[in-house]
TIDODO-572820 format. One record per residue (C-alpha): residue number from 1; residue in three letters; x, y, z. Coordinates in steps of 0.2 Angstrom, whole numbers. Layout:
N
<atom seq="NUM" type="ALA" xx="X" yy="Y" zz="Z"/>
...
***
This chain:
106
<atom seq="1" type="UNK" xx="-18" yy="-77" zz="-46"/>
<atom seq="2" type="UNK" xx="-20" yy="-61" zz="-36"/>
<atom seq="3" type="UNK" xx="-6" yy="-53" zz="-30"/>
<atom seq="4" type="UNK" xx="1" yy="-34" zz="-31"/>
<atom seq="5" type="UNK" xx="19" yy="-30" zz="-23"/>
<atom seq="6" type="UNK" xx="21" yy="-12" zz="-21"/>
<atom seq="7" type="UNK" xx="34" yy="-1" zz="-15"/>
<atom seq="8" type="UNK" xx="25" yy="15" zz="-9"/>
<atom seq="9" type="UNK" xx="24" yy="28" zz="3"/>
<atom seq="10" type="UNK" xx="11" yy="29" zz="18"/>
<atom seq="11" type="UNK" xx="-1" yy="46" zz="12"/>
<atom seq="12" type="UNK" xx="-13" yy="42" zz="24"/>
<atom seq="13" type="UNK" xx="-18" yy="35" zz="39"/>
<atom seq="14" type="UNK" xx="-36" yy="31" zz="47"/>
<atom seq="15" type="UNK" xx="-42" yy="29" zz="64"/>
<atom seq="16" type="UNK" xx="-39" yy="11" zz="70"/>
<atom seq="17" type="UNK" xx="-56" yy="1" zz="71"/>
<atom seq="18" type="UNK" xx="-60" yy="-18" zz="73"/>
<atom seq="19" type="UNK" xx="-67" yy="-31" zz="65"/>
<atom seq="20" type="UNK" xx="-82" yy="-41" zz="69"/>
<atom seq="21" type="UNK" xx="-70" yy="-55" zz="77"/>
<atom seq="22" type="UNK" xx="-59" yy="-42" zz="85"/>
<atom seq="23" type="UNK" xx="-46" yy="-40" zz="72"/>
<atom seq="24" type="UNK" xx="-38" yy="-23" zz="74"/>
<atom seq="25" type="UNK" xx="-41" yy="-14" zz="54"/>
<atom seq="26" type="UNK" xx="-31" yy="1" zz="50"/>
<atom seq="27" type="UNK" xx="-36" yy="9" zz="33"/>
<atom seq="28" type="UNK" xx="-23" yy="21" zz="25"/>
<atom seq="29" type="UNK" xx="-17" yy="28" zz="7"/>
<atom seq="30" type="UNK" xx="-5" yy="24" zz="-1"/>
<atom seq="31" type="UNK" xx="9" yy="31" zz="-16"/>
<atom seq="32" type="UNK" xx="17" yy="24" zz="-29"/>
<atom seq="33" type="UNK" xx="31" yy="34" zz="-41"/>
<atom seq="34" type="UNK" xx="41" yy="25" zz="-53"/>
<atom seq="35" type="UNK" xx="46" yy="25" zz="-73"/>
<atom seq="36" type="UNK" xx="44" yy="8" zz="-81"/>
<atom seq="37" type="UNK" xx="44" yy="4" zz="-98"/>
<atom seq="38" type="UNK" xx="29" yy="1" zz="-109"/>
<atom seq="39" type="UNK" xx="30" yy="-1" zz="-128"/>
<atom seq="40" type="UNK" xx="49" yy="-1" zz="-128"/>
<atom seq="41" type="UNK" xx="45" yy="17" zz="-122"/>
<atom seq="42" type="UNK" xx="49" yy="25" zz="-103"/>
<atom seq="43" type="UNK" xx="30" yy="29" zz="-95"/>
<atom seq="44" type="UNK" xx="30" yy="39" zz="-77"/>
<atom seq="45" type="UNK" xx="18" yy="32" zz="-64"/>
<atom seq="46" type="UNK" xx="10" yy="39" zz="-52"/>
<atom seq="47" type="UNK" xx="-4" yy="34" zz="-42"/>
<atom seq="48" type="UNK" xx="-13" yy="32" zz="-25"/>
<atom seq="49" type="UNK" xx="-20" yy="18" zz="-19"/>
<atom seq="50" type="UNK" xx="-33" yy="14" zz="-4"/>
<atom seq="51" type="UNK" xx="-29" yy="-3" zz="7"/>
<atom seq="52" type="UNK" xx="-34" yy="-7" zz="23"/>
<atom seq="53" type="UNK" xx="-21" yy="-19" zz="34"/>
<atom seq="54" type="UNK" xx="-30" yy="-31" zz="49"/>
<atom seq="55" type="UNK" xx="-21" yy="-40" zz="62"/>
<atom seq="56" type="UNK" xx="-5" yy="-38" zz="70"/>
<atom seq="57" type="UNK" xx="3" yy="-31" zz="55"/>
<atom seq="58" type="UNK" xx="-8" yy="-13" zz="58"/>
<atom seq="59" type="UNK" xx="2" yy="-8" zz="72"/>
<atom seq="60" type="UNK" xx="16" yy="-10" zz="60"/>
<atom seq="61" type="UNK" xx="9" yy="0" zz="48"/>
<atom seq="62" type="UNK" xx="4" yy="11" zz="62"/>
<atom seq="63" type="UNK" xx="23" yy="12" zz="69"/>
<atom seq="64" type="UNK" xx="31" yy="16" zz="51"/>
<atom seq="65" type="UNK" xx="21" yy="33" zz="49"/>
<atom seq="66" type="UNK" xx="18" yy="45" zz="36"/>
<atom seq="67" type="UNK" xx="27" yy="48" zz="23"/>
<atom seq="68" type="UNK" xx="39" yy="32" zz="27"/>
<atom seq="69" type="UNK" xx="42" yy="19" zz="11"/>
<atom seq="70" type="UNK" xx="38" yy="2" zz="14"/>
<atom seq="71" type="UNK" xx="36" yy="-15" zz="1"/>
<atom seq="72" type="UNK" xx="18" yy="-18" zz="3"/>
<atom seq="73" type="UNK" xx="12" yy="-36" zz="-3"/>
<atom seq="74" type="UNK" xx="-7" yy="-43" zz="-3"/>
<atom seq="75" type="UNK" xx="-20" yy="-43" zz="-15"/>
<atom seq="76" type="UNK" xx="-35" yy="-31" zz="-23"/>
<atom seq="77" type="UNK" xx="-53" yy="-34" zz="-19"/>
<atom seq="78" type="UNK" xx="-68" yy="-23" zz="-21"/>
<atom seq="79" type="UNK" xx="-74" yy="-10" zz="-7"/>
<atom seq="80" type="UNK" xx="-90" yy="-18" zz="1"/>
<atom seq="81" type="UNK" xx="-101" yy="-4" zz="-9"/>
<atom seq="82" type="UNK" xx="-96" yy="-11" zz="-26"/>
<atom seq="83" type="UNK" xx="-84" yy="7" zz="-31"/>
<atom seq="84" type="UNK" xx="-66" yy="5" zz="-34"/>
<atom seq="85" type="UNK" xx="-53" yy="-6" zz="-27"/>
<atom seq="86" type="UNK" xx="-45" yy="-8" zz="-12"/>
<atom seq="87" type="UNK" xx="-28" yy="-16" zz="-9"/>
<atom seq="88" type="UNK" xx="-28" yy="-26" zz="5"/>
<atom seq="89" type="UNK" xx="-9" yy="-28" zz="13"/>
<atom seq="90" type="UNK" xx="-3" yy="-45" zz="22"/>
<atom seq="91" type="UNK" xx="15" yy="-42" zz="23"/>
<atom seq="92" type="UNK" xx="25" yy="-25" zz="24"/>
<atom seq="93" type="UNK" xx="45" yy="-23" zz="23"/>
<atom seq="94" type="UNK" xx="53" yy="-7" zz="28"/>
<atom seq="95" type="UNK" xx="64" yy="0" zz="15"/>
<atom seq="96" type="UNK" xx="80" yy="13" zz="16"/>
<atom seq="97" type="UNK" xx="76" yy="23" zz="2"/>
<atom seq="98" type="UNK" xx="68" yy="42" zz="6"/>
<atom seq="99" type="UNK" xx="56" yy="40" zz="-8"/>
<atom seq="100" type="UNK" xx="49" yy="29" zz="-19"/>
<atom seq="101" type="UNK" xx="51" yy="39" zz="-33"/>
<atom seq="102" type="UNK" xx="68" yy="29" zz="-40"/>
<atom seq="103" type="UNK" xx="64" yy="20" zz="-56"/>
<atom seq="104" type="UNK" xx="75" yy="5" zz="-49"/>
<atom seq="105" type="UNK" xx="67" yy="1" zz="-36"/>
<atom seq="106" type="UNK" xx="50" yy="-4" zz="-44"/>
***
């Protein structure tokens, strides 16, 4: 299975383009900061991540922003030249937290 939930805030966003079929794509940054624990011992996360979102659910991404928190789902692929990964998002909640920094809401 391939699946990656992620609560996160919007970094980034890029200009709205279109797939070949007419799909609006919208590719954006995202961060992620948590403490979870590894090894019986507490570890700090921090990352950014690049997804891309097509469909209707761009202009949602769109409408929450930068710098907004949201609970991203999808899955992880490979960017089409082979380097890193990219997350790509099919489902999005808003969340009321300011930041996702609080290590209870992994």
């Amino acid at each position: 299975m391939n699946q990656l939930i992620l609560l996160a805030q919007v970094l980034e966003l890029g200009l709205v383009r279109y797939t070949p079929a007419g799909l609006m794509a919208l590719d954006c940054c995202l961060k992620h900061e948590s403490q979870v624990q590894e090894a019986g011992r507490p570890r700090k996360i921090s990352l950014e991540i690049k997804a891309v979102v097509i469909g209707d659910l761009a202009k949602r991404l769109q409408s929450l922003g930068l710098g907004n928190t949201a609970r991203f789902t999808g899955f992880l692929s490979a960017q089409r030249n082979g380097r890193g990964t990219i997350f790509h998002i099919t489902a999005l909640d808003t969340v009321t937290t300011p930041n996702c920094s609080n290590p209870d809401r992994n």
